[in-house]
N, C-alpha and C positions, 0 to 999 in steps of 0.2 A: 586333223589337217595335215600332218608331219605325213602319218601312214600313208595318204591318199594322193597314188602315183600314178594311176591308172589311165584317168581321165583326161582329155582331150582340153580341158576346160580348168578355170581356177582363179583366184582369186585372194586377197589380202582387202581384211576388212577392220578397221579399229583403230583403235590410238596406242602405237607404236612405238615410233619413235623419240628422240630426246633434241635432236640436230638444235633447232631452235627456241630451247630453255636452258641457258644459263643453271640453273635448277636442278638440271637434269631429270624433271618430270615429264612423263608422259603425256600430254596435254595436249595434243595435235593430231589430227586422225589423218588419216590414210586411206585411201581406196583406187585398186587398181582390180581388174576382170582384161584375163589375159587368154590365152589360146596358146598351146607349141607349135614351134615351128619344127616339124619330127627332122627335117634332115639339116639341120643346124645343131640338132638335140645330140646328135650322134657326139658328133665332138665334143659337150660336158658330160656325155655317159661315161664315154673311154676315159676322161680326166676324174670323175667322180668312182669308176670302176678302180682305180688305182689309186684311192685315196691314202689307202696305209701305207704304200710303197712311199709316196711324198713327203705324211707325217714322220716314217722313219728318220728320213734322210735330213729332216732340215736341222738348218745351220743355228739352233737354240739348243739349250740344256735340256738334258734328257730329261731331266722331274717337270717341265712343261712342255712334253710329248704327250701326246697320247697312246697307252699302251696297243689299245685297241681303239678303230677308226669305226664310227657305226651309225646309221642312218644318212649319212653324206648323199645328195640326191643335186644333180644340178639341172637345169634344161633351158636352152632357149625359147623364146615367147613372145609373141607379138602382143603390142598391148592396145585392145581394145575401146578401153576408157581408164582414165588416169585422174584423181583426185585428191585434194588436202594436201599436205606436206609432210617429207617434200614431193614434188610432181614428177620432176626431173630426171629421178636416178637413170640409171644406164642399167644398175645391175641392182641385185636385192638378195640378202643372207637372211633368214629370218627361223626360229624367231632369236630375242635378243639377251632372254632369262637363260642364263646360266645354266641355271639347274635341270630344265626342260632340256636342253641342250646334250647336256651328259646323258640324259635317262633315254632322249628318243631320237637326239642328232637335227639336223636343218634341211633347210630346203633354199635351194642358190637357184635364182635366173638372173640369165641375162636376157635385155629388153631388144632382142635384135632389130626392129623398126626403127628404132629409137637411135642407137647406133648406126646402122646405115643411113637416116637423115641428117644423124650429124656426119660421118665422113662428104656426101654428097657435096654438102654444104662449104666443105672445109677445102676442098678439091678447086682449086684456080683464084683463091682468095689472094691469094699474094703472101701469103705468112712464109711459106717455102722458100721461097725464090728471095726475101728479103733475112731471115735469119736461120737457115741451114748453111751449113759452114762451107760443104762444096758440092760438086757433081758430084763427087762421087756419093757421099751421103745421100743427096736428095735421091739418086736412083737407088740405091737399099730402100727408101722410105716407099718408094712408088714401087718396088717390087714384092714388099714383104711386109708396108706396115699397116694395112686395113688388116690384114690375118692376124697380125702381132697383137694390135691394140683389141680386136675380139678375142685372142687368146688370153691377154693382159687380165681383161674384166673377168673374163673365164676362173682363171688361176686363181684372181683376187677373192672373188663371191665363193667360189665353191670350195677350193681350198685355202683361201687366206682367213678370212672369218672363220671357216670351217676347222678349222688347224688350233691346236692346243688343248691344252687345261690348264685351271688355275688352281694355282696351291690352297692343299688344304685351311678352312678360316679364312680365304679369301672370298669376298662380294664383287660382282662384275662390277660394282657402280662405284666400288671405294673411290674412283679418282674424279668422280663428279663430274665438273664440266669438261675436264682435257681426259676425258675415258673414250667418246667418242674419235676424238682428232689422232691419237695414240694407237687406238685400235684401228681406225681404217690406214694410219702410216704403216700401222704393220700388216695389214692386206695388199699393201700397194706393193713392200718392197718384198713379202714370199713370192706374189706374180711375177718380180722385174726377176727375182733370186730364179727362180725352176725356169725362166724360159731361154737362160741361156744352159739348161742343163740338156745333154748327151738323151736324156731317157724321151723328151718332147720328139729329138727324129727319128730315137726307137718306137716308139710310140704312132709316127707319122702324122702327128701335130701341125709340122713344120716340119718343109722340103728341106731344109738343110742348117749345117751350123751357123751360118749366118745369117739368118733370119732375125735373130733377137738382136743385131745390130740396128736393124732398123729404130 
């Protein structure tokens, strides 16, 4: 499943995840049948082509680096049919076994449908206009931050999940129930970390260094 990049077509079929067991047993299945979206694709290629540049440079100890960055693969996707839990997600890192991980690397999308129904949505609701602090913020937000918050999930999924290693005699699951909540805080804050970095408008990411204000 890891190797197979080719296709137009794809799909996540099983039980998964942990999100809702306390437990932290896999007990909840999942299923989504998805499609790319090739020219949304472009921009987590260019991010996923630059994977070891990222892993270099972040702002952790170098013995949970990764020396060499391998199998990183990201794409956006439209999703077709969405099933079990959770239903929801925006984006998806997968898979979640450690050990798989190191030997053959992961596979990151982001749900671009899914995404663009929530921005639509989100667009004249009034959240803006009652808690953004001024004009001037609210227009960075309306010039830069539907690109942002898709770059955001981008950064997160593909290289936030994707980003590290754990010390030797460590288990992904030693921390049980807050392994989950831990690890996606730290998918959240490498995305917020690299999108105010210099390399995103070498890159051409994002039109300029202001962007990640938004």
């Amino acid at each position: 499943w890891l190797q197979e990049q080719e296709g137009g077509i794809d799909f996540i079929n099983g039980f998964i995840e942990v999100y809702g067991d306390p437990l932290g047993i896999k007990g909840s299945w999942e299923g989504l049948v998805e499609y790319k979206d090739h020219e949304a694709t472009r921009r987590t290629r260019l991010i996923s082509e630059n994977a070891q540049w990222f892993e270099d440079h972040s702002p952790v100890d170098p013995r949970f680096r990764k020396p060499r960055v391998k199998g990183v693969t990201a794409n956006v996707i439209c999703a077709a049919m969405l099933g079990g839990d959770p239903s929801s997600a925006i984006g998806i890192n997968l898979p979640n076994a450690d050990w798989i991980r190191a030997r053959y690397g992961s596979k990151s999308v982001t749900i671009g449908n899914l995404t663009d129904a929530y921005k639509k949505a989100a667009h004249g609701n009034g959240m803006m206009a009652e808690f953004v602090i001024d004009d001037y913020t609210r227009q960075l937000i309306d010039r830069y931050g539907d690109l942002c918050d898709d770059l955001h999930t981008d950064l997160h999924e593909c290289l936030g999940h994707g980003s590290g290693q754990l010390l030797p005699g460590v288990v992904s699951d030693a921390l049980r129930s807050y392994g989950s909540t831990i690890e996606e805080a730290r998918a959240d804050l490498f995305g917020l970390y690299y999108l105010a970095d210099d390399k995103l408008v070498e890159l051409g990411l994002v039109p300029d260094g202001e962007a990640y204000k938004s």
